[in-house]
mmCIF file as Biopython writes it, N, C-alpha, C and O atoms, coordinates in Angstrom:
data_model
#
loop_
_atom_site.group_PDB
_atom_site.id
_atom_site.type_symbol
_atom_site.label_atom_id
_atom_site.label_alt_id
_atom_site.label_comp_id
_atom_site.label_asym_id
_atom_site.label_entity_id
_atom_site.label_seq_id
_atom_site.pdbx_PDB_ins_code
_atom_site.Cartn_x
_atom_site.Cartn_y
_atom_site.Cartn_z
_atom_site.occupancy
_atom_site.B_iso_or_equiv
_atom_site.auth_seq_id
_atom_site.auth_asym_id
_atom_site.pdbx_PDB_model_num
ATOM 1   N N  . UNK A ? 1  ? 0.817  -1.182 0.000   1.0 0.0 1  A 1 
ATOM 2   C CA . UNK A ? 1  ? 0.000  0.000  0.000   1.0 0.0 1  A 1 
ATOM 3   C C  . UNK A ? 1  ? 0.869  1.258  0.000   1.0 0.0 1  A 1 
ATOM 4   O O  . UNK A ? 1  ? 0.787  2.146  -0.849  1.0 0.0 1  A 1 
ATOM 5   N N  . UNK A ? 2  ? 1.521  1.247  0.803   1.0 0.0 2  A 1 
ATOM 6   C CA . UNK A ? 2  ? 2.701  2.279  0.892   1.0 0.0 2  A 1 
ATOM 7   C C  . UNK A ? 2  ? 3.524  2.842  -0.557  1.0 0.0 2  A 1 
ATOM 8   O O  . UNK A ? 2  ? 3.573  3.891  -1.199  1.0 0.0 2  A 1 
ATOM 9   N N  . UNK A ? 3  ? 4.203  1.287  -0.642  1.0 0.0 3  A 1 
ATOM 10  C CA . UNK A ? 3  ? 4.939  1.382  -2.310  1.0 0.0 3  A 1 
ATOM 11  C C  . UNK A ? 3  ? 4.039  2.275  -3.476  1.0 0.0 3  A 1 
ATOM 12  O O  . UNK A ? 3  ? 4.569  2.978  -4.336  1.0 0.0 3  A 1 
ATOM 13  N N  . UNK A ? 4  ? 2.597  2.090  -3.310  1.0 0.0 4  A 1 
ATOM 14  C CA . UNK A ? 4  ? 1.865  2.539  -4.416  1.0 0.0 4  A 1 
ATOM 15  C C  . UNK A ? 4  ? 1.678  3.620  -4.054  1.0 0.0 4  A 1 
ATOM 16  O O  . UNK A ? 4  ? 1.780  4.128  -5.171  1.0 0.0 4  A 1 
ATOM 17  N N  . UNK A ? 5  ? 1.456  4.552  -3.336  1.0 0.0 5  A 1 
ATOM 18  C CA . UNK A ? 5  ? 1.355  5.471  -2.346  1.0 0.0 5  A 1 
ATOM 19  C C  . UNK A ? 5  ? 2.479  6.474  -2.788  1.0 0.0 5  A 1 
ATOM 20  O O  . UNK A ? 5  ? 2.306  7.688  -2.890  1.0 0.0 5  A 1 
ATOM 21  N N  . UNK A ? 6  ? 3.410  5.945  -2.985  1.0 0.0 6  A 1 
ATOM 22  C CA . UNK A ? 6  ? 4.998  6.405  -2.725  1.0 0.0 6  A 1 
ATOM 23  C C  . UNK A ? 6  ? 5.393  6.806  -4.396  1.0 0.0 6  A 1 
ATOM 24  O O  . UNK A ? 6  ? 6.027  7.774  -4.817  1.0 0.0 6  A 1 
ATOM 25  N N  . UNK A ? 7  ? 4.739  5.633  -5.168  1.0 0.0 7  A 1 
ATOM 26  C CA . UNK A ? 7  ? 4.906  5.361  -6.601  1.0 0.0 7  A 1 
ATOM 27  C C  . UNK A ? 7  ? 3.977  6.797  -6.935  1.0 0.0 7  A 1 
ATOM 28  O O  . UNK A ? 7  ? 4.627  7.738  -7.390  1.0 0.0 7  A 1 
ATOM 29  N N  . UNK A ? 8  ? 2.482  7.001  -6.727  1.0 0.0 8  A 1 
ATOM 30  C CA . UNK A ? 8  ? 1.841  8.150  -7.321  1.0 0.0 8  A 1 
ATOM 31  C C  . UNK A ? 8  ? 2.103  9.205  -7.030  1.0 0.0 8  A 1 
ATOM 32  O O  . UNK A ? 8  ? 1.689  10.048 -7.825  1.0 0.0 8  A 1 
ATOM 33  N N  . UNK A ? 9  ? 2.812  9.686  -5.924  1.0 0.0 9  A 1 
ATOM 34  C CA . UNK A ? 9  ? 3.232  10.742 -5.250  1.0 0.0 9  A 1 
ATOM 35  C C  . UNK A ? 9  ? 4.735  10.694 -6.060  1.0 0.0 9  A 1 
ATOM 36  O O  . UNK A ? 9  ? 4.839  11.829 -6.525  1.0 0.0 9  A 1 
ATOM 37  N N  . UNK A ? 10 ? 5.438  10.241 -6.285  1.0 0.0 10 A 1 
ATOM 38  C CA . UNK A ? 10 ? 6.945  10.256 -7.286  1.0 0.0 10 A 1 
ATOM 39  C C  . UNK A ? 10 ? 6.502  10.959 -8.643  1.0 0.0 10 A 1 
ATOM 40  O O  . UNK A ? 10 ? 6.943  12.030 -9.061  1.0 0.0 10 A 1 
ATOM 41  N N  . UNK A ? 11 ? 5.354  9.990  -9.370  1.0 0.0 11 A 1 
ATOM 42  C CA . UNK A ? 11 ? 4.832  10.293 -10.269 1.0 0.0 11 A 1 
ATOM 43  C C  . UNK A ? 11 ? 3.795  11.790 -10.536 1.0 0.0 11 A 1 
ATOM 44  O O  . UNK A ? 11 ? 3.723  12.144 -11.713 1.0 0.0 11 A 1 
ATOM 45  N N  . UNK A ? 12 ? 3.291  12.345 -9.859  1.0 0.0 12 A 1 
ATOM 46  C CA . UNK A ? 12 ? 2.913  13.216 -9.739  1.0 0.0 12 A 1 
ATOM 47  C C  . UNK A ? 12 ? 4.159  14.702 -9.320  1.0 0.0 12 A 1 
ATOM 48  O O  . UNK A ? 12 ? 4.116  15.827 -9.817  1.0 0.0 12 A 1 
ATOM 49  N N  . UNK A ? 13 ? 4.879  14.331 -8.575  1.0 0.0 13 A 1 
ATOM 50  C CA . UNK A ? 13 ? 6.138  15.475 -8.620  1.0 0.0 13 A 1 
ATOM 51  C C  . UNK A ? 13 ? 6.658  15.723 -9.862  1.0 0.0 13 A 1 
ATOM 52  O O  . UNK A ? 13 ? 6.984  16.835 -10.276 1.0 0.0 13 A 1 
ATOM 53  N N  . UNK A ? 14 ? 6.777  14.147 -10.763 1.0 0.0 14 A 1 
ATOM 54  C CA . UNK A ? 14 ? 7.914  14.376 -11.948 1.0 0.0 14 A 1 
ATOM 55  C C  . UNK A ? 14 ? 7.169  15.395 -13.027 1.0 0.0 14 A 1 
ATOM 56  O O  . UNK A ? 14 ? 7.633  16.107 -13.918 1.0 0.0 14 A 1 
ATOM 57  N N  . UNK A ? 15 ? 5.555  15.113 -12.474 1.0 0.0 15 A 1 
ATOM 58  C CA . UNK A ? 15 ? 4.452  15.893 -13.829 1.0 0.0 15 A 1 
ATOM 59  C C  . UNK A ? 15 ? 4.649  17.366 -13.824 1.0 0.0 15 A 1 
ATOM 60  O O  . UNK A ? 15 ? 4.830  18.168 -14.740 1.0 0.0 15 A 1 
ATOM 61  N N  . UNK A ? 16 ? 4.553  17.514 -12.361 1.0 0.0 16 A 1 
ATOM 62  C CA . UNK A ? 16 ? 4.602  19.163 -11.990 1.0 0.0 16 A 1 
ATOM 63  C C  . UNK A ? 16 ? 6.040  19.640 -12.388 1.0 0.0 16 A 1 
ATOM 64  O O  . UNK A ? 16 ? 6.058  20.607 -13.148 1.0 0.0 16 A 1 
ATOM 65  N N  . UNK A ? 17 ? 7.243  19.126 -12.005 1.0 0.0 17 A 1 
ATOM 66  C CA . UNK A ? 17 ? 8.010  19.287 -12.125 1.0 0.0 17 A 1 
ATOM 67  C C  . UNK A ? 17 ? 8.319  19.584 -13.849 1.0 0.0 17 A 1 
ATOM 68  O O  . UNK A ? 17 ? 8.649  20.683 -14.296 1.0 0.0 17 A 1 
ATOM 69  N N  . UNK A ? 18 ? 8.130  18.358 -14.648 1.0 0.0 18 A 1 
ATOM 70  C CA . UNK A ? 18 ? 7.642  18.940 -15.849 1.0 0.0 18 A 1 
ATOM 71  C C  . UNK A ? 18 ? 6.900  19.763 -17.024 1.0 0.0 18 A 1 
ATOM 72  O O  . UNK A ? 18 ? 7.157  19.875 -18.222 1.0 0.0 18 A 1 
ATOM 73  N N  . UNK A ? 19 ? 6.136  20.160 -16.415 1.0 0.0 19 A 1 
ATOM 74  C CA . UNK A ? 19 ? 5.155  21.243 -16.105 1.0 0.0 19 A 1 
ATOM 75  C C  . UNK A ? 19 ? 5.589  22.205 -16.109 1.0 0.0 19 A 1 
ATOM 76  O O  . UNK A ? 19 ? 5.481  22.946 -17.086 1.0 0.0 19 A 1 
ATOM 77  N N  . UNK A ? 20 ? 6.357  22.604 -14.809 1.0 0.0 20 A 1 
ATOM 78  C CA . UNK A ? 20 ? 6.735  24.083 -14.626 1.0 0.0 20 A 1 
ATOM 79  C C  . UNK A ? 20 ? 8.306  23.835 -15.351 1.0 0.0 20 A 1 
ATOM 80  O O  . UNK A ? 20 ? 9.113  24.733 -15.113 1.0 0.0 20 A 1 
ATOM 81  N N  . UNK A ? 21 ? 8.685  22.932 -16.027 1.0 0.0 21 A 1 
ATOM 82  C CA . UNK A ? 21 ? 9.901  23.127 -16.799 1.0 0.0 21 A 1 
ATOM 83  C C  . UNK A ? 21 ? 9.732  23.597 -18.108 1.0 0.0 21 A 1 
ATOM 84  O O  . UNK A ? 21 ? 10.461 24.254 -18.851 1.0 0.0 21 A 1 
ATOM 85  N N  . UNK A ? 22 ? 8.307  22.990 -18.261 1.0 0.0 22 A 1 
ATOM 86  C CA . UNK A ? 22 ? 8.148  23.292 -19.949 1.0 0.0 22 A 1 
ATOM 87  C C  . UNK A ? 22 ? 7.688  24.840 -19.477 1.0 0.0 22 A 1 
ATOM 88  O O  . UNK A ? 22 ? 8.547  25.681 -19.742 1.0 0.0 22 A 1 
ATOM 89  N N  . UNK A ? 23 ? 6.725  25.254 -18.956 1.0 0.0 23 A 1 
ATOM 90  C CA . UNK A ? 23 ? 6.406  26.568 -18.646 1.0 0.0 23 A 1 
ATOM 91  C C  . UNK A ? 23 ? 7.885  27.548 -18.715 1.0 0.0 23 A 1 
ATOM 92  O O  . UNK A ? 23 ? 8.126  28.209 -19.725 1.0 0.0 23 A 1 
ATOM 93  N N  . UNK A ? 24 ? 8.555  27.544 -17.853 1.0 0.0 24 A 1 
ATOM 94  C CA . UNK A ? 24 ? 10.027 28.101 -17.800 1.0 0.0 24 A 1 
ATOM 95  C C  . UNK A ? 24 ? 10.930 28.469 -19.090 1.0 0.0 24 A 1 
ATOM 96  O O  . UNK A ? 24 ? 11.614 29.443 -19.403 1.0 0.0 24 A 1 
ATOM 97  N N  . UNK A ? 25 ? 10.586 27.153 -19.725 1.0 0.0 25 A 1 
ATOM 98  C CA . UNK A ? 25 ? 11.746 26.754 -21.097 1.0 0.0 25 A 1 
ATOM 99  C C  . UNK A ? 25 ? 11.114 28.333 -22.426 1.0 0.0 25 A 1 
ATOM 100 O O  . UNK A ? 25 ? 11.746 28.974 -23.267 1.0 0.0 25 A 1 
ATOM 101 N N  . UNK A ? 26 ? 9.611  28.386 -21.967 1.0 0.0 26 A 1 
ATOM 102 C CA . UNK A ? 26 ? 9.033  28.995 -23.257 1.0 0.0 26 A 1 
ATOM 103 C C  . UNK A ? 26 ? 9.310  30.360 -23.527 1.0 0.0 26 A 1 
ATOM 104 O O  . UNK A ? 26 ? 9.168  31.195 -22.634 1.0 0.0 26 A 1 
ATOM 105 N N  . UNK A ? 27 ? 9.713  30.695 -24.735 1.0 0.0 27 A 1 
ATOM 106 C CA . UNK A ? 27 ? 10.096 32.200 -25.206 1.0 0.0 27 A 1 
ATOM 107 C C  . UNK A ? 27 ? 9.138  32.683 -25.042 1.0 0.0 27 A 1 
ATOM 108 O O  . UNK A ? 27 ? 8.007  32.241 -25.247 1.0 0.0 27 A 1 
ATOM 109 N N  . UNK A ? 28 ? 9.718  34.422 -24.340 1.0 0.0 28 A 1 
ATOM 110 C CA . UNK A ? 28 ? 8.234  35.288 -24.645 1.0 0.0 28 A 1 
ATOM 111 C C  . UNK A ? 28 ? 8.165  36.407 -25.951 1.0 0.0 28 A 1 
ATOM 112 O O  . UNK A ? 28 ? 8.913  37.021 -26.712 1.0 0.0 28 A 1 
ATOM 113 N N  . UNK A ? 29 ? 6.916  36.237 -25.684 1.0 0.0 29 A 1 
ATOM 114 C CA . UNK A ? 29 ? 6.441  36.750 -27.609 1.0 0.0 29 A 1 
ATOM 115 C C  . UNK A ? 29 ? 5.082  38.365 -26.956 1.0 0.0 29 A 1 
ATOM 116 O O  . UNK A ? 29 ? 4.319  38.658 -26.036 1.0 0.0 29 A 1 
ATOM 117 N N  . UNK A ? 30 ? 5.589  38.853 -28.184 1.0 0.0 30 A 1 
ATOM 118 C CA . UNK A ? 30 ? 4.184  40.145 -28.098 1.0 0.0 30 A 1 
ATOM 119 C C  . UNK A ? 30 ? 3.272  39.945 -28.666 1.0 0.0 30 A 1 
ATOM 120 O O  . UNK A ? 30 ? 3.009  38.949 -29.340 1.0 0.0 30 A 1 
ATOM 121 N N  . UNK A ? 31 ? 2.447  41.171 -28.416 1.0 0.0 31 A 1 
ATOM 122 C CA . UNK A ? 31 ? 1.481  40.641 -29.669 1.0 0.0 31 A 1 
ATOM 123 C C  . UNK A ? 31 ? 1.435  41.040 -31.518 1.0 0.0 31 A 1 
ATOM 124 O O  . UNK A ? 31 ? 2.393  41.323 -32.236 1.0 0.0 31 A 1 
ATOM 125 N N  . UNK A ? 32 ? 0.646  40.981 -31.719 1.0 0.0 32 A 1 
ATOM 126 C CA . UNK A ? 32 ? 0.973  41.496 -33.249 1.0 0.0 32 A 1 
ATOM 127 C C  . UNK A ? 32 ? 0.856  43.002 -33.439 1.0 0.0 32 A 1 
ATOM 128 O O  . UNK A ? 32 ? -0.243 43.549 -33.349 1.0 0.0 32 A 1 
ATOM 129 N N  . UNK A ? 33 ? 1.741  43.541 -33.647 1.0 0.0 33 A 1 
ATOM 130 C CA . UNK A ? 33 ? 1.769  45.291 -34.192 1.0 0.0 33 A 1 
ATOM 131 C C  . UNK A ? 33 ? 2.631  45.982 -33.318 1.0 0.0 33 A 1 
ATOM 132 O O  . UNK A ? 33 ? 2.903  47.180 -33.389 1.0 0.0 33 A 1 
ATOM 133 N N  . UNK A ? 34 ? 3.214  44.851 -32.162 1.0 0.0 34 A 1 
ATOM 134 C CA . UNK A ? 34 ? 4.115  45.448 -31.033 1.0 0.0 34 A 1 
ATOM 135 C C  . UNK A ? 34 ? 5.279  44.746 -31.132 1.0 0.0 34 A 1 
ATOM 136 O O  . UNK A ? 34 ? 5.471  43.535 -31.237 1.0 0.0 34 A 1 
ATOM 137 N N  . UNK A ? 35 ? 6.394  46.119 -31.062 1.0 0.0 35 A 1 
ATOM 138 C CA . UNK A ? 35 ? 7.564  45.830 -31.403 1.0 0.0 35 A 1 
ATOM 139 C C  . UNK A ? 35 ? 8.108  44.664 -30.320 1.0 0.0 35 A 1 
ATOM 140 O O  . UNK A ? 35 ? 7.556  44.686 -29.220 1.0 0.0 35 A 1 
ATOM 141 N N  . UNK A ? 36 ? 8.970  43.821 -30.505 1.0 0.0 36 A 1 
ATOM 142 C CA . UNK A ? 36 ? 9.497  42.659 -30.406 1.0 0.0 36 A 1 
ATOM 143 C C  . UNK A ? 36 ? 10.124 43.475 -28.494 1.0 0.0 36 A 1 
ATOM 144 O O  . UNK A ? 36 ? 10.688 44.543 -28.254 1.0 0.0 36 A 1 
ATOM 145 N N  . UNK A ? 37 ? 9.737  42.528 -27.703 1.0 0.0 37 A 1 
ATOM 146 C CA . UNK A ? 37 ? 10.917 42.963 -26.117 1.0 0.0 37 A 1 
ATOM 147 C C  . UNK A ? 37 ? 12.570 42.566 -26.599 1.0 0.0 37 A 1 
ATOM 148 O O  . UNK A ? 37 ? 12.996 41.614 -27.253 1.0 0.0 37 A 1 
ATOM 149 N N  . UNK A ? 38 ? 13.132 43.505 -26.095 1.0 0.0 38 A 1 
ATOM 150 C CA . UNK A ? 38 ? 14.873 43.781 -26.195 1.0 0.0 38 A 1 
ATOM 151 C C  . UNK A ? 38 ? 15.158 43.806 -24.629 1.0 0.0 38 A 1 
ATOM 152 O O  . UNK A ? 38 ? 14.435 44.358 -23.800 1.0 0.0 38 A 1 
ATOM 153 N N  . UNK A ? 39 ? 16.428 43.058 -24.347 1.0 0.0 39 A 1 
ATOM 154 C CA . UNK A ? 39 ? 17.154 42.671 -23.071 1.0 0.0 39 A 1 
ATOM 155 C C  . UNK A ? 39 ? 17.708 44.206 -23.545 1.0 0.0 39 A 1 
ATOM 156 O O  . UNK A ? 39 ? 17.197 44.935 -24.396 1.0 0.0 39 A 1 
ATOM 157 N N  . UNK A ? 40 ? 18.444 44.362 -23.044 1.0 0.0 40 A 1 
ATOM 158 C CA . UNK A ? 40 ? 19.184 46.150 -22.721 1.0 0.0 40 A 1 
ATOM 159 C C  . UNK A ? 40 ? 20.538 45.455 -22.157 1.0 0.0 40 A 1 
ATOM 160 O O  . UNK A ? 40 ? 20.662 45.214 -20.956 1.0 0.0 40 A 1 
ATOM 161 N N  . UNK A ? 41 ? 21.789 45.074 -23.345 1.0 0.0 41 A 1 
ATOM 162 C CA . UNK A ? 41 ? 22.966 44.943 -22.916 1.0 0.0 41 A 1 
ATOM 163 C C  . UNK A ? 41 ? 23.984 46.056 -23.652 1.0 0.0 41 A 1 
ATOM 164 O O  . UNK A ? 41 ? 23.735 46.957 -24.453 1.0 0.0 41 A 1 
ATOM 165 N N  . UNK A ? 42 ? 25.392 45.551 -22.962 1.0 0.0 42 A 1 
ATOM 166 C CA . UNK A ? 42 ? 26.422 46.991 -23.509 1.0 0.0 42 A 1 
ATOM 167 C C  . UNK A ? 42 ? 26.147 47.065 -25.020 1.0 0.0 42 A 1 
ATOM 168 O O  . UNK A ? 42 ? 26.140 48.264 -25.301 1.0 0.0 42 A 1 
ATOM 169 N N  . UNK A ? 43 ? 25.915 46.326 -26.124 1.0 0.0 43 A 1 
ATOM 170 C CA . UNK A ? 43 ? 25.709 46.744 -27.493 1.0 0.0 43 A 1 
ATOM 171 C C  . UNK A ? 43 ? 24.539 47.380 -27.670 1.0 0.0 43 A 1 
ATOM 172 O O  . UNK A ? 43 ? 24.396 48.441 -28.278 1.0 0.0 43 A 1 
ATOM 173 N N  . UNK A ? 44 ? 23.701 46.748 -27.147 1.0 0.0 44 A 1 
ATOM 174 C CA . UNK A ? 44 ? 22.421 47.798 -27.551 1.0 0.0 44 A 1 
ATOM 175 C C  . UNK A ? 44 ? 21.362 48.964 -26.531 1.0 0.0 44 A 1 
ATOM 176 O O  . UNK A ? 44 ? 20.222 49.427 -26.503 1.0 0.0 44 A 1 
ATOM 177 N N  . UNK A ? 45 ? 22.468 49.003 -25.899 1.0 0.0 45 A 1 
ATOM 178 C CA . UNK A ? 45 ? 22.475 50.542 -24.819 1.0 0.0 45 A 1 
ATOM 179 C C  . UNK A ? 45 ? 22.644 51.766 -25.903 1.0 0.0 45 A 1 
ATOM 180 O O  . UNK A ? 45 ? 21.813 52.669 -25.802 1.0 0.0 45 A 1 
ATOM 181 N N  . UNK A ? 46 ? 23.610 51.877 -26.897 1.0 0.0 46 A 1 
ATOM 182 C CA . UNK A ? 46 ? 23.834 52.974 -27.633 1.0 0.0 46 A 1 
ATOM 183 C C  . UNK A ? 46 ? 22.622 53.525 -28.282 1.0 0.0 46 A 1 
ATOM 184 O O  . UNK A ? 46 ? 22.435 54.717 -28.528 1.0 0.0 46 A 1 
ATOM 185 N N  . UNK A ? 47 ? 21.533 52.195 -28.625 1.0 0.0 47 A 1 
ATOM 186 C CA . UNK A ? 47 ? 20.715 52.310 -29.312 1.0 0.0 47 A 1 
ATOM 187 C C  . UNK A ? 47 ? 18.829 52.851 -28.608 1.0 0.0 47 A 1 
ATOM 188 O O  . UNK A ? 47 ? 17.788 53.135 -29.202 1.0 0.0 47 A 1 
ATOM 189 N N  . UNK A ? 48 ? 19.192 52.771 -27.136 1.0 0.0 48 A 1 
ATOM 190 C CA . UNK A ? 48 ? 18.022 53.017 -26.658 1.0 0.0 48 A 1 
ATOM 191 C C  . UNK A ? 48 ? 17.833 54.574 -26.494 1.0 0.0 48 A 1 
ATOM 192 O O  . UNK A ? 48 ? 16.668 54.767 -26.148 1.0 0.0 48 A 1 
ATOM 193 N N  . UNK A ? 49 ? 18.571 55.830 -26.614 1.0 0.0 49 A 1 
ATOM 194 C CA . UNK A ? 49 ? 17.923 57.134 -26.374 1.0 0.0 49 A 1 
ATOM 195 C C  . UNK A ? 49 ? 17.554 57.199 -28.059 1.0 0.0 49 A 1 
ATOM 196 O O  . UNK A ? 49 ? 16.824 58.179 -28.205 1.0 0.0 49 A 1 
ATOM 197 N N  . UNK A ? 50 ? 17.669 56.864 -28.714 1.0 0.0 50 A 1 
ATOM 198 C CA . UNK A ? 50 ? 17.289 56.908 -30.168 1.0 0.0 50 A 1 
ATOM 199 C C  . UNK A ? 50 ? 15.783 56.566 -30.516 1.0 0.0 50 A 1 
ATOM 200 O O  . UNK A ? 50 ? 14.948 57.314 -31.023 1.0 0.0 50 A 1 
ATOM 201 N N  . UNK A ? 51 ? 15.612 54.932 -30.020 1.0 0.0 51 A 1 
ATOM 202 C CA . UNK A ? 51 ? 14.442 54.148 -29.828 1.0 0.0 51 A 1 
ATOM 203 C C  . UNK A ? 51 ? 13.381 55.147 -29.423 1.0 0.0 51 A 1 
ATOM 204 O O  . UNK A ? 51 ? 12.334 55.565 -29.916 1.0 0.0 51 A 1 
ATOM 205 N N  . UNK A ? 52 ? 14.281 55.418 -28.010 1.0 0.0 52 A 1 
ATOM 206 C CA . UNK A ? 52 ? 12.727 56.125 -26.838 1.0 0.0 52 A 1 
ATOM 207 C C  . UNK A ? 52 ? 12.354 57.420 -27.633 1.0 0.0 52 A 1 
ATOM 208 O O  . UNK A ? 52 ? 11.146 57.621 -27.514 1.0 0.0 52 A 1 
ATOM 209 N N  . UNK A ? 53 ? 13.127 58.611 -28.599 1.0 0.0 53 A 1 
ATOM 210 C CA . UNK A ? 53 ? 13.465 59.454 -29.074 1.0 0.0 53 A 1 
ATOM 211 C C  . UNK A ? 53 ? 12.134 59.775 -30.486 1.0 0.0 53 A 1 
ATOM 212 O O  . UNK A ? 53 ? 11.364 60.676 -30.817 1.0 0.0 53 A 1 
ATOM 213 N N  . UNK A ? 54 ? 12.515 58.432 -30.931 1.0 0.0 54 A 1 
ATOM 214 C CA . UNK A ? 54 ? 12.052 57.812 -32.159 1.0 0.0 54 A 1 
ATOM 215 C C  . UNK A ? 54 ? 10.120 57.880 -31.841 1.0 0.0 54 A 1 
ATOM 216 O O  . UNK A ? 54 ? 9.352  58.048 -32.788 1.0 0.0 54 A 1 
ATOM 217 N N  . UNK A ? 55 ? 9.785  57.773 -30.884 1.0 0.0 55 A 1 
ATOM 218 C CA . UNK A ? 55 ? 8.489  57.628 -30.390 1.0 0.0 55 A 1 
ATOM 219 C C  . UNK A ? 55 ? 8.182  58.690 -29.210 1.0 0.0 55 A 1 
ATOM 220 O O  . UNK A ? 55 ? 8.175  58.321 -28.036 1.0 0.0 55 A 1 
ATOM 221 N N  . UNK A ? 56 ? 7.944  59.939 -29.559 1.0 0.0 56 A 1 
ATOM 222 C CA . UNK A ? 56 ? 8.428  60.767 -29.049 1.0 0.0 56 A 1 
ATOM 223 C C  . UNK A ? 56 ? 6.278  60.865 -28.537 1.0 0.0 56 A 1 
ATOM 224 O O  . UNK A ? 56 ? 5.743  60.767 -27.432 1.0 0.0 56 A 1 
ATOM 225 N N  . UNK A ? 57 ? 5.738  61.057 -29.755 1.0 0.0 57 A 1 
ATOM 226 C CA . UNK A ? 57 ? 4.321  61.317 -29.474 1.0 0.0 57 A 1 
ATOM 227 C C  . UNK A ? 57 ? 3.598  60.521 -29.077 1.0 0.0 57 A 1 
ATOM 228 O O  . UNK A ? 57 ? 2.448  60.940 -28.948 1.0 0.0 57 A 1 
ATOM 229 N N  . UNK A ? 58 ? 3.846  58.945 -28.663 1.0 0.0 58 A 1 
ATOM 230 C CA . UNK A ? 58 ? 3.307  58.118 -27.538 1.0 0.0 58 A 1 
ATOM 231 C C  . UNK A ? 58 ? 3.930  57.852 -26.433 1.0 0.0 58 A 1 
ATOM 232 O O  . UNK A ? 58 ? 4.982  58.336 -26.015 1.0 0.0 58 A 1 
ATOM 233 N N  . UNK A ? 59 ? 2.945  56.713 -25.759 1.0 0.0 59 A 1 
ATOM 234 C CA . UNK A ? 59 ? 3.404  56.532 -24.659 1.0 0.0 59 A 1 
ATOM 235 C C  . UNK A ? 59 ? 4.644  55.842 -24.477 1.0 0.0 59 A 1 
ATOM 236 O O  . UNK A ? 59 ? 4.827  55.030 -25.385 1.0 0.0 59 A 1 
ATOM 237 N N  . UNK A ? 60 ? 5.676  55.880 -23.519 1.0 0.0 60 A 1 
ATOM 238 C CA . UNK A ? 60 ? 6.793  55.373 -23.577 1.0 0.0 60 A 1 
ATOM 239 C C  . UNK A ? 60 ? 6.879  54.553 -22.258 1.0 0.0 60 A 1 
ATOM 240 O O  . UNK A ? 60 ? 6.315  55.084 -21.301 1.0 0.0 60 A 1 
ATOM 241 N N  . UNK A ? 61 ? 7.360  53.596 -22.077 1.0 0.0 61 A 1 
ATOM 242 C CA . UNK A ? 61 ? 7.763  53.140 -21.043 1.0 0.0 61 A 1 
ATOM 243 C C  . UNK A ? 61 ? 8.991  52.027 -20.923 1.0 0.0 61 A 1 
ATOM 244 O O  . UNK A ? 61 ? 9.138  51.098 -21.718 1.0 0.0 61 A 1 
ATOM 245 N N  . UNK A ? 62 ? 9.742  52.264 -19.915 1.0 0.0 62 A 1 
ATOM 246 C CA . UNK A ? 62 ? 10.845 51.494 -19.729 1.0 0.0 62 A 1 
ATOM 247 C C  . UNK A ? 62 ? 11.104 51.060 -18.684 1.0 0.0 62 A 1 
ATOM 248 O O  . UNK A ? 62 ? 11.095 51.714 -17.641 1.0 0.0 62 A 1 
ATOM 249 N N  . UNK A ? 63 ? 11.434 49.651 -18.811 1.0 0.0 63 A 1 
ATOM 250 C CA . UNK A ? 63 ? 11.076 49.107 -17.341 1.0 0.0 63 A 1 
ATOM 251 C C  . UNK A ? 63 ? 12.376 48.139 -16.898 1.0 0.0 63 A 1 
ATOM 252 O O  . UNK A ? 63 ? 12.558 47.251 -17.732 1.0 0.0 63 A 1 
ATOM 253 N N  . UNK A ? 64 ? 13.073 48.116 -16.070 1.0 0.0 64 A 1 
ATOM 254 C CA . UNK A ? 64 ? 14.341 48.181 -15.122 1.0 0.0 64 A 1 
ATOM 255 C C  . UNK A ? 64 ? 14.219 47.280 -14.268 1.0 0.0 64 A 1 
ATOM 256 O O  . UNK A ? 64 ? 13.553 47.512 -13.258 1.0 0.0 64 A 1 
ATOM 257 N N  . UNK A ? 65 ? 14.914 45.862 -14.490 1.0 0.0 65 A 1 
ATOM 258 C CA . UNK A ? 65 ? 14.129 45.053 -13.752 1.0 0.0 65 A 1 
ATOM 259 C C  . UNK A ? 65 ? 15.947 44.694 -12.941 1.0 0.0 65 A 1 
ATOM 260 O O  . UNK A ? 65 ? 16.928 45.265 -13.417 1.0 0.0 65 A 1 
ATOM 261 N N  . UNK A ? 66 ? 16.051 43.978 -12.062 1.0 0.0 66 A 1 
ATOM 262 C CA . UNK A ? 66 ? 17.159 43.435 -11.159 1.0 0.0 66 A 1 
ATOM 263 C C  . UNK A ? 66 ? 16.977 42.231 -10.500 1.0 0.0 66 A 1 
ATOM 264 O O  . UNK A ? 66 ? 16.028 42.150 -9.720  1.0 0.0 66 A 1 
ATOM 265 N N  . UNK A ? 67 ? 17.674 41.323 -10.661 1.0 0.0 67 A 1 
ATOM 266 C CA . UNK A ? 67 ? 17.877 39.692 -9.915  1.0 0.0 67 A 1 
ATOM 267 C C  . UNK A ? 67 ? 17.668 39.952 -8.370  1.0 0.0 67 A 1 
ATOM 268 O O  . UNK A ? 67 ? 17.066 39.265 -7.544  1.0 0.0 67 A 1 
ATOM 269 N N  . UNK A ? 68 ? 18.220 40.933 -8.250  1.0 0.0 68 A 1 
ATOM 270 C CA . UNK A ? 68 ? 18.405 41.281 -6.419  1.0 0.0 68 A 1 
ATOM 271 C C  . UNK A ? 68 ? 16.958 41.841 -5.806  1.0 0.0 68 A 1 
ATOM 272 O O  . UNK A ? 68 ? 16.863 42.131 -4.613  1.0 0.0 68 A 1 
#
């Protein structure tokens, strides 16, 4: 009773576990007519007062995120 017990409860971790791996693994996407999300590293720092510049008569937003 135990063993089987032990067996669905193993089996059920590996699902979730797989689960939130495939969840994790997946690229994120916009929607259609919105420009593509950009990470903000040393190459394409030069290029963001231009971007924000470039779209001067909508809304702008930039968002600053940190591991810490």
């Amino acid at each position: 009773m135990m063993k089987r017990f032990f067996a669905i409860s193993f089996a059920i971790l590996l699902l979730v576990l797989l689960a939130v791996g495939v969840y994790l693994s997946r690229t994120g996407h916009t929607p259609p007519g919105q420009p593509v999300l950009l990470q903000i590293n040393a190459q394409s720092l030069a290029e963001l007062p231009a971007e924000f510049n470039r779209a001067s008569g909508s809304l702008r937003v930039i968002l600053l995120m940190s591991p810490t």
